[in-house]
Each structure stands twice: as structure tokens, then as C-alpha cells.
N, C-alpha and C positions, 0 to 999 in steps of 0.2 A: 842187195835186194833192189829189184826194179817196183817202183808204184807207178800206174796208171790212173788215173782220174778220168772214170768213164762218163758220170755223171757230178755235176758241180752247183745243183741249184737246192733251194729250200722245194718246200711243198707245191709253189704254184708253178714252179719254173719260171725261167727266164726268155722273152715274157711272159708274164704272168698267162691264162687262159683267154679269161675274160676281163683282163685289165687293159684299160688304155692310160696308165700313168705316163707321164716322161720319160721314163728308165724303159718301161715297157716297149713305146713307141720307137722314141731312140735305139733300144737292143735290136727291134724288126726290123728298124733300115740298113742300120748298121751291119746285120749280119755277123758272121763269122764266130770269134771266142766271146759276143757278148751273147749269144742263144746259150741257154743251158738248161738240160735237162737233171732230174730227179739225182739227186747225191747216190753214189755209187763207185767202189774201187775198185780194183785188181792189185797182187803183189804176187809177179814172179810167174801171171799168168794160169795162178791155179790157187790164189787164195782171195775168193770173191769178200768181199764186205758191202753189205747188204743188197737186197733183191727187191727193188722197187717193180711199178708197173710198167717203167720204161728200160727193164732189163733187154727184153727182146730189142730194143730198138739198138740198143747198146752191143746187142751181137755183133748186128749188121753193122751199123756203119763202124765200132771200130775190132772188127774181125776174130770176137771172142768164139770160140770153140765150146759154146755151153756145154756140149755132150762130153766134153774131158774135163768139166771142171766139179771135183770131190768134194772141196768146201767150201762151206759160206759164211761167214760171222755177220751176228745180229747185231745191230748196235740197238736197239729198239722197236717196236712193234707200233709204230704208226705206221701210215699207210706209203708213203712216200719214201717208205725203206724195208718197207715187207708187205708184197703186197701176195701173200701164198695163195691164189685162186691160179696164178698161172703154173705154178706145180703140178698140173693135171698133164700139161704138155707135156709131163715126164713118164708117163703113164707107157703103157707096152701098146693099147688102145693107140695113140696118140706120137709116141714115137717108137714104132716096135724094131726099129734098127739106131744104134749108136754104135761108137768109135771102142769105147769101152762097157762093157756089161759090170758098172761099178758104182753104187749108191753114189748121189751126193747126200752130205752129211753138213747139216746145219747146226751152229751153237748159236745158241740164245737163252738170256735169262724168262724168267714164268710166264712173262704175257706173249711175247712172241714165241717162246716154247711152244705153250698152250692152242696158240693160231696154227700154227704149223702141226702140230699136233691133229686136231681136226681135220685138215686137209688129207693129209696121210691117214689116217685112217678112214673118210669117207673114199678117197678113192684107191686105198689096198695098196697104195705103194713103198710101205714095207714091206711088204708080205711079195709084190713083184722084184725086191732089189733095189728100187728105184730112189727113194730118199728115206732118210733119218734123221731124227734130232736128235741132239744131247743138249742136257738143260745144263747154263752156266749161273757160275755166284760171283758175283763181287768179290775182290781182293783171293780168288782161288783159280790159279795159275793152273792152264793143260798144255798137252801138245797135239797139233795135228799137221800135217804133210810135214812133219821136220821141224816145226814153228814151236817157238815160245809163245805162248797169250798169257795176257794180264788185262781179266777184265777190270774195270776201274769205276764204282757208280758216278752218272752222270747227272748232272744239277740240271734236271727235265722232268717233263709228266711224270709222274711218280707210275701211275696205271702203267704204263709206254713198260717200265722196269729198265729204265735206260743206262746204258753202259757204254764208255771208252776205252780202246785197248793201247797197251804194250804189245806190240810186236818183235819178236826177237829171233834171228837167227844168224849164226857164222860172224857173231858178234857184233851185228848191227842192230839199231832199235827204230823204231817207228813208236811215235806216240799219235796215237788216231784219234780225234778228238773233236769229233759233230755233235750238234744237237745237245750240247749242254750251256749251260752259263759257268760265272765263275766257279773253278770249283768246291765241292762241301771239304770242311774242316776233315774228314775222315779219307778224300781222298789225296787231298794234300799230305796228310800224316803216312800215306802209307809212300807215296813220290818220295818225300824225306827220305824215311828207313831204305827205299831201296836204291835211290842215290844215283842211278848209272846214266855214263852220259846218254843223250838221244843224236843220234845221225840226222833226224829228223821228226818234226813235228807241224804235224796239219791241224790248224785250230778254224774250231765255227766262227765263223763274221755274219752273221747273219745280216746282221742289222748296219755293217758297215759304217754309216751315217747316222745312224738313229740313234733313238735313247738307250740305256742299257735296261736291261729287265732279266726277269730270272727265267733260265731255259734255255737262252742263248747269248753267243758275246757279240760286242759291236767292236768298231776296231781299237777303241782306248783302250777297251779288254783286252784284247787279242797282245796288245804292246803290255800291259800288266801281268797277265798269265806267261809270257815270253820273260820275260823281266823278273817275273816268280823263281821260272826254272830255270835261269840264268845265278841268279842268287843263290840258289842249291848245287849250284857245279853240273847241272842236268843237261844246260846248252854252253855251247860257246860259238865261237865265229865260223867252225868248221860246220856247225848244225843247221841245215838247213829249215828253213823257219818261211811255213805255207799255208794261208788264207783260203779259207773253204766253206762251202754250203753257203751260199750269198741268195737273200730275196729282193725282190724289184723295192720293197718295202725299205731296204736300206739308205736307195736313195743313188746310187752310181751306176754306171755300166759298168763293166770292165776296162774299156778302153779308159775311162775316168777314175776307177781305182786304181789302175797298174801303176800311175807316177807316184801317188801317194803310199801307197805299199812301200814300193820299193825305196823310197825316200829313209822307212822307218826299216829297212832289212828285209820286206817278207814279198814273196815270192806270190803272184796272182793265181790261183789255180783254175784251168779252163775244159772243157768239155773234152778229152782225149790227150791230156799234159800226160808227159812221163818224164819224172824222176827214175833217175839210178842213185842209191849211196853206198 
């Protein structure tokens, strides 16, 4: 499996909007892998994980083919990872030529369901072909383009209905994991039972530097939760082990996290990285 990391930031991006913190100012001179936009992946070039309001920009600069791309996995229904108001642009109105005449097809659990839901129905694009949801549940495993999923609940806004995935295919795993803290007793029980190593694992840093709170990890989390499923036989040395979803709030740039990252094994992740495993 190839992962892209289109997008690598929390809610405000990197820099922030209307922020002039240090990290802020520092990212804007700086330039380069410390800009980041709204969190946002690709796997294999046709399996989106989630649809922020900076997906369009993520077409462009790194050469996504939105009109071939089938699916999209929700991880949560905040704004800064489902922002369904630009689903219009999928419309027959709005784009009456594409590459394929082939729904994309959205999983999400109830509240991002629900959003997406609305849209599609105010603008009829089911009924054009154009996009679909299917609602997902915690700990109940589908397939789609060939993929194993394993939604996983995530320790976030409860409203959000947030979830982390297992990604599986051709016997590789992806554990995909934004926008949670550490995680709840029920998700850990079910990682137990199913045991299998991970090729790799992207864990939230939100907070980098900062204190830990519930919703998201900082990096002593990130070296605990790594350390968890190291102890379960989940990682080992071959497993690649990569820090994501970073806010200016954390307190680093990139160029200032990368020594320290790598110091402790884990891999910086930047606005257009790609892994192979």
C-alpha cells in the first residue's frame, strides 16, 4: 500500500489563520514542510480519508484526480475533515463531464452520515449517480475497493461520532489514527483480540509540546500508545511509526519536531509525504 499525506494540520492549519504565535510566524518564514494544511489522506490513490475544505486545494497542488476517486472514509464530522457543502461540485449542474460516470461513495458513522446525508439529498445527487453514503459502526469490519476497514471508536467529541481505522489489504495494515486521545478501554480490548501486526501506524500529535487532554495525544502519548502496541506484538522495528495532525498550539514547527521525533523512532509527517509499505 502507498499512503499520501495530502493534508497534515489540526483545525486552524499551519499557520494558524489569524494567529501570530511563534510557531505561526516561524512556519510563514520558513516556508516549505512547516505550511500545512487541514488533515487529509490518500491510499493507493483511490482510497480518500476524509474531505476537508481544503480538499480542492489538495487536487491541485498534489495532482489528485478527484473525478476517479470512489471512496472516502470519514473519520468524524467536524469541520476540518468533512466539510460536505463542496459535494455540490459533484453535481451534473457543476461538473456534467467526468473521467468515470461512477458515484463516490462515503463511510461515515451517524453524524457525518447524517451531514452528508443532507447534502445529497438537497442537491439530488443520488438520484444523479453522483455520491452515496453508507453509515458505519464501531468494531464492524466492511470492504470497499478491495480494502479491509476496521472502524475503531475514537476518544473525541462524542457528537463528531469519531472513529479510527484499520486498513487492510494484500496483507498489509495501516492503523489510521487522528483526532483521538488515548484510547477508551473498549478500543484497546478489541486491538488485543485482534492481534495482527501493523506495517504502520499514523498517530494524532496534536499537541506535540503541550499538556495531554482528552481528544487528542501530545507526543509522550504518541511514545505510550506506540509502546501499547509494541507490547501487544501489534509493532515492531519493521513498523513504521508516523506523527500527524499537528496544531501551531503544540508549540514546534516541523523543522523543530523532526530531530525530536526521530530521536524517539517516529517519522514527521508533512503536507504531500508518501509512504510505501
Amino acid at each position: 500500500m502507498k499512503l499520501q499525506y495530502l493534508g497534515t494540520a489540526a483545525a486552524e492549519g499551519v499557520p494558524g489563520m489569524f494567529c501570530t504565535c511563534d510557531v505561526c510566524r516561524k512556519s510563514m518564514s520558513a516556508g516549505g514542510r512547516n505550511i500545512r494544511t487541514r488533515s487529509q489522506s490518500i491510499i493507493d490513490k483511490k482510497l480518500l480519508i476524509d474531505f476537508p475544505a481544503d480538499t480542492y486545494w489538495h487536487m491541485m497542488i498534489h495532482g489528485i484526480p478527484l473525478s476517479d476517486i470512489h471512496t472516502c472514509l470519514i473519520t468524524h464530522s467536524h469541520s476540518d475533515h468533512l466539510y460536505p457543502a463542496d459535494l455540490e461540485m459533484r453535481s451534473k449542474g457543476m461538473a456534467p463531464i467526468m473521467h468515470e460516470e461512477k458515484p463516490i461513495v462515503f463511510y461515515a458513522d451517524e453524524s457525518g452520515y447524517n451531514m452528508i446525508m443532507k447534502t445529497i439529498e438537497k442537491f439530488g445527487l443520488d438520484k444523479q449517480g453522483r455520491v452515496l453514503c453508507e453509515k458505519i459502526s464501531p468494531f464492524e469490519p466492511f470492504e470497499a475497493e478491495g480494502y479491509c476497514i476496521i472502524p475503531l471508536r475514537a476518544s473525541h467529541d462524542p457528537a463528531s461520532t469519531p472513529v479510527i481505522f484499520i486498513i487492510e489489504k494484500d496483507g498489509k495494515r495501516i492503523l489510521y489514527a487522528n483526532d483521538t486521545g488515548m484510547f477508551s478501554a473498549e478500543t484497546w480490548d478489541y486491538l488485543k483480540n485482534y492481534g495482527k501486526h501493523m506495517d504502520l501506524i499514523s498517530l494524532d500529535c496534536t499537541m506535540i509540546n503541550g499538556d495531554s487532554y482528552w481528544g487528542h495525544l501530545n507526543f509522550d502519548d504518541c511514545i505510550k500508545t506506540r509502546d501499547m502496541l509494541r507490547e501487544m506484538g501489534m509493532v515492531d522495528n519493521e513498523t513504521v511509526c508516523v506523527l500527524n495532525h499537528f496544531s501551531h498550539n503544540g508549540g514546534l514547527t516541523y523543522d523543530e519536531l523532526c530531530e525530536k521525533a526521530e530521536k524517539q523512532g517516529f517519522l514527521t509527517s508533512y503536507d504531500g509525504m508518501k509512504i510505501e509499505i
